[in-house]
C-alpha positions as CSV (number, residue, x, y, z in Angstrom):
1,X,-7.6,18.8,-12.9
2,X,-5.0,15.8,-13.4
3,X,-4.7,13.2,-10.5
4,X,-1.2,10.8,-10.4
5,X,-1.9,8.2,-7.4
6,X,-0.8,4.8,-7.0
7,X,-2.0,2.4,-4.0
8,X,-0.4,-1.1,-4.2
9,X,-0.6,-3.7,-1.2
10,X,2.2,-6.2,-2.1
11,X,5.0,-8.5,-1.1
12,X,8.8,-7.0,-1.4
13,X,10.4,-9.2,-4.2
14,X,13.9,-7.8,-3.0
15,X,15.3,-6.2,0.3
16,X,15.4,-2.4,-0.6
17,X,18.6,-0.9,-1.7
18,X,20.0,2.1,0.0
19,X,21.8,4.5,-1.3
20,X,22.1,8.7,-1.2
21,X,21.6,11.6,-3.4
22,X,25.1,14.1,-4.0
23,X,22.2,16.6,-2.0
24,X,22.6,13.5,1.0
25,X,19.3,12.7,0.2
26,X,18.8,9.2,1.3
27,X,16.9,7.2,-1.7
28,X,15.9,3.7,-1.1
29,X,14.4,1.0,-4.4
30,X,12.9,-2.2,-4.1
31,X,11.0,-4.1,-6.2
32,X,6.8,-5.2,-5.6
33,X,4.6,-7.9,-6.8
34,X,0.8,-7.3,-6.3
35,X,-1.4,-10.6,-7.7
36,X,-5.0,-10.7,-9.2
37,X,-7.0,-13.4,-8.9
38,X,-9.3,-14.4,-11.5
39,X,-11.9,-17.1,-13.1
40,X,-11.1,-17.3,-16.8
41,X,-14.3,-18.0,-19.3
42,X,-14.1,-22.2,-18.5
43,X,-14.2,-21.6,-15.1
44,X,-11.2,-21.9,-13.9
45,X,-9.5,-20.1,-11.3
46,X,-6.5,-18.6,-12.6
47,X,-3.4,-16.1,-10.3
48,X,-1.7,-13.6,-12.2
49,X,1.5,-11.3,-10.5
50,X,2.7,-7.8,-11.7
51,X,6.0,-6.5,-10.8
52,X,6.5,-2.7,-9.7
53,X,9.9,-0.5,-8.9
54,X,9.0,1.5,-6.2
55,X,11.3,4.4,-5.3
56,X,11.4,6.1,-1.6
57,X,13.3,9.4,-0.8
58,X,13.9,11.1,3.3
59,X,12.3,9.3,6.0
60,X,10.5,6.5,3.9
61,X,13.5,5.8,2.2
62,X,14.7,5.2,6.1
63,X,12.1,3.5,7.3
64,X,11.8,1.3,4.0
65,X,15.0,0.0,4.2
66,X,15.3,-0.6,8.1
67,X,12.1,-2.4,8.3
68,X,11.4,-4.0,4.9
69,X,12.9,-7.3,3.8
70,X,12.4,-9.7,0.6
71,X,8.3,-11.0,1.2
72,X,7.4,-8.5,3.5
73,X,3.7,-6.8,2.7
74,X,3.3,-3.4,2.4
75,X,0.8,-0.9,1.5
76,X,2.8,1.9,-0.6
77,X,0.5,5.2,-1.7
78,X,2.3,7.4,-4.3
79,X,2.7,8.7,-8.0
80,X,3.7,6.8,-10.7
81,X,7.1,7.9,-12.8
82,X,8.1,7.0,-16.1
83,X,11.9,7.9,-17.2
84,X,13.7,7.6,-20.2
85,X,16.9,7.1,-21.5
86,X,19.0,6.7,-24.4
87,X,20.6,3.1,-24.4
88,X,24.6,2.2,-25.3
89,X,22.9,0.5,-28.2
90,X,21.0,3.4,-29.5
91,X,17.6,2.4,-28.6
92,X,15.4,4.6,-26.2
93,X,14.7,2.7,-23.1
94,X,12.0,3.6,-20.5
95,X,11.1,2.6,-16.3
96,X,7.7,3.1,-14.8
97,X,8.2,3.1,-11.1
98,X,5.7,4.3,-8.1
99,X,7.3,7.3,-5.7
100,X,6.2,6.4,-2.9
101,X,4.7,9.4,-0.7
102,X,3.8,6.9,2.2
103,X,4.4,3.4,3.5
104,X,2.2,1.3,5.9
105,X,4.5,-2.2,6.9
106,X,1.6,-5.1,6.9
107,X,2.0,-8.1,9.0
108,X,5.4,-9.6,9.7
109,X,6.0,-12.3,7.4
110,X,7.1,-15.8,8.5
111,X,10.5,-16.6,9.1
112,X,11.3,-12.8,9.8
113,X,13.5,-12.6,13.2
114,X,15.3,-9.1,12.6
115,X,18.3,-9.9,10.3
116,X,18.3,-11.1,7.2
117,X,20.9,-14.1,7.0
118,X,24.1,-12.5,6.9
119,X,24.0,-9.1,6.1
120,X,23.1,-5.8,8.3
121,X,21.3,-6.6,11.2
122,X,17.8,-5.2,10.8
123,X,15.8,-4.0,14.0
124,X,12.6,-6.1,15.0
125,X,9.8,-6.0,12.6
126,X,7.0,-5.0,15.2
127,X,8.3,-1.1,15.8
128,X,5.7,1.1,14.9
129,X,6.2,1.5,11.0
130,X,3.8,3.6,9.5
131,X,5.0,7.3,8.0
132,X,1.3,8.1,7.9
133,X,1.3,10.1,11.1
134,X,-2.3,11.0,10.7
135,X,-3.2,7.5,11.0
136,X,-2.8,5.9,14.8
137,X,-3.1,2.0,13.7
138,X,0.4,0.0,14.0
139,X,0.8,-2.4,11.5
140,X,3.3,-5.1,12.1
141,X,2.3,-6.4,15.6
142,X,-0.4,-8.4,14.8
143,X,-0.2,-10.9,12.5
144,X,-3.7,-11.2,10.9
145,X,-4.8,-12.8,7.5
146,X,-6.3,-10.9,4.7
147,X,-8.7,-12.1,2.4
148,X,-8.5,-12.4,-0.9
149,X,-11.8,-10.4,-2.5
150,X,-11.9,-12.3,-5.9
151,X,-13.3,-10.0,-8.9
152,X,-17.2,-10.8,-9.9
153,X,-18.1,-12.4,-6.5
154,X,-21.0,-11.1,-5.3
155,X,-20.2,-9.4,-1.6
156,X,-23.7,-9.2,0.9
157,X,-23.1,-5.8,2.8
158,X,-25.4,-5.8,5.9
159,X,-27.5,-3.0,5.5
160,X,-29.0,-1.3,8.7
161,X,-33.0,-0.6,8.5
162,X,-33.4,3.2,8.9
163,X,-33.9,4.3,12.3
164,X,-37.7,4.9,13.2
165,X,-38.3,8.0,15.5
166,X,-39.7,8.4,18.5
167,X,-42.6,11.6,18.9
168,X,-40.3,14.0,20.9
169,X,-37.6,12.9,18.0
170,X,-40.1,14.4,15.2
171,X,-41.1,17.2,17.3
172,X,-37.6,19.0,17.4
173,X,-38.3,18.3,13.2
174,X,-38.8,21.5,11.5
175,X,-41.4,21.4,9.5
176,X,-41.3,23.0,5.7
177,X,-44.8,25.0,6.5
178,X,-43.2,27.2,9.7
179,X,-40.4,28.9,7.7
180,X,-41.7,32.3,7.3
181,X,-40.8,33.0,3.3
């Protein structure tokens, strides 16, 4: 069995780009950063960004480029894609980008008021935006920090001490001895 599944939560580095297949297929492209954080061997914290194309046909495409502007988070789930090409200089050129199966806006980023300066209005960014429909949250109303999980920190879960039964609880028990074989 193979598995091809991408999850990203990242800032749009560029409002996404609309356009439509000869099928009138509506495909929409944008670009990602997602950024690790880090403590290199002298101690020293240290931020580093990756970039990702991110590609959305039908409804996401839709949704992606009515709701999502330049800095806007986003969770994206999808498969990743690498194409090929022959250059006009003769070299062989290749693009990794994510298809995206499924977008979930995050909070609206500052500054956002529902047009970005100039260009085709955009609708408010607190519509319900997910095209998850399985999932009843709506991202984009609240605005809400997330926090940053830093890799080797140690994280205390609080563990619950198993639940102690009561003598009619361990009476409905079975007991191993009263099965007949």
């Amino acid at each position: 069995m193979n598995l091809n599944k991408a999850f990203i939560l990242g800032n749009v580095t560029r409002d996404p780009e609309m356009r439509s297949l000869p099928s009138g297929l509506q495909v929409a492209s944008f670009g990602m950063a997602t950024n690790r954080f880090y403590t290199d061997a002298q101690g020293i914290k240290k931020q580093e960004a990756e970039f990702h194309n991110i590609v959305c046909f039908g409804k996401t495409a839709d949704i992606a480029s009515r709701f999502l502007v330049k800095g806007a988070m986003v969770l994206i789930e999808g498969r990743i894609k690498t194409s090929s090409w022959q250059g006009t200089d003769g070299i062989k050129k290749y693009k990794t980008e994510i298809i995206a199966e499924s977008l979930q806006l995050g909070p609206r980023p500052s500054g956002v008021n529902g047009s970005s300066s100039g260009q085709n209005a955009r609708p408010a960014y607190s519509a319900p935006t997910q095209t998850n429909p399985a999932s009843a949250q709506n991202y984009g109303v609240a605005k809400e920090e997330i926090p940053i999980i830093e890799e080797n920190t140690p994280v205390n879960f609080n563990i619950e001490e198993p639940k102690s039964f009561t003598s009619e609880e361990k009476s409905d028990e079975i007991d191993v001895k009263d099965i007949p074989f």
